[in-house]
C-alpha positions in Angstrom: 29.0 4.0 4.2 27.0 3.2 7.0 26.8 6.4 8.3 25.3 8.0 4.6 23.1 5.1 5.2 21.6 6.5 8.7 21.6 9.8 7.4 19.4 8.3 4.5 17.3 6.6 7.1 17.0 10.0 9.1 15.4 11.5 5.8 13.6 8.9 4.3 13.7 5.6 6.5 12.4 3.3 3.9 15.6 4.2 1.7 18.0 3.4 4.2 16.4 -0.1 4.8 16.4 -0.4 0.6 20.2 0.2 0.5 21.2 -2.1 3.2 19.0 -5.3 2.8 17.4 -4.5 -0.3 13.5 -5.2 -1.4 12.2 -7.7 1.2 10.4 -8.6 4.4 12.3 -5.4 6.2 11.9 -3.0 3.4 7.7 -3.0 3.6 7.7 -3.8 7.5 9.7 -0.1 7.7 7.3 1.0 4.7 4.5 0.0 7.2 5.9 1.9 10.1 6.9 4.7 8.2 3.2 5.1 7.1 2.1 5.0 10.6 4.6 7.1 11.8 7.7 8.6 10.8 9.5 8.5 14.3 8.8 4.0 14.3 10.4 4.1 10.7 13.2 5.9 11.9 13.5 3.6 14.7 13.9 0.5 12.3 15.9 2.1 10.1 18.5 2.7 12.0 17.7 -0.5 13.8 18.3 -2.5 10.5 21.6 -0.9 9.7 23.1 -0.8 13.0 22.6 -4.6 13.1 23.3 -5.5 9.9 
């Protein structure tokens, strides 16, 4: 699962966050990145589901 996830997270990195920890603090921080660029929201992404 957790590789559909980074896939997800590859695409559209606020998804990836939404699946794994749901709608909280880390969902808008990696809606904040994402909107001020793509590569940071990546970044997080896969930074939220590797850890988690």
């Amino acid at each position: 699962m957790d590789i559909l996830r980074i896939i997800l997270s590859i695409l559209l990195p606020p998804l990836g966050v939404f699946l794994q920890v749901g709608i909280g603090a880390q969902f808008w921080i990696n809606v904040l990145l994402t909107l001020l660029g793509y590569i940071p929201g990546i970044i997080h992404a896969v930074y939220i589901i590797v850890t988690r």
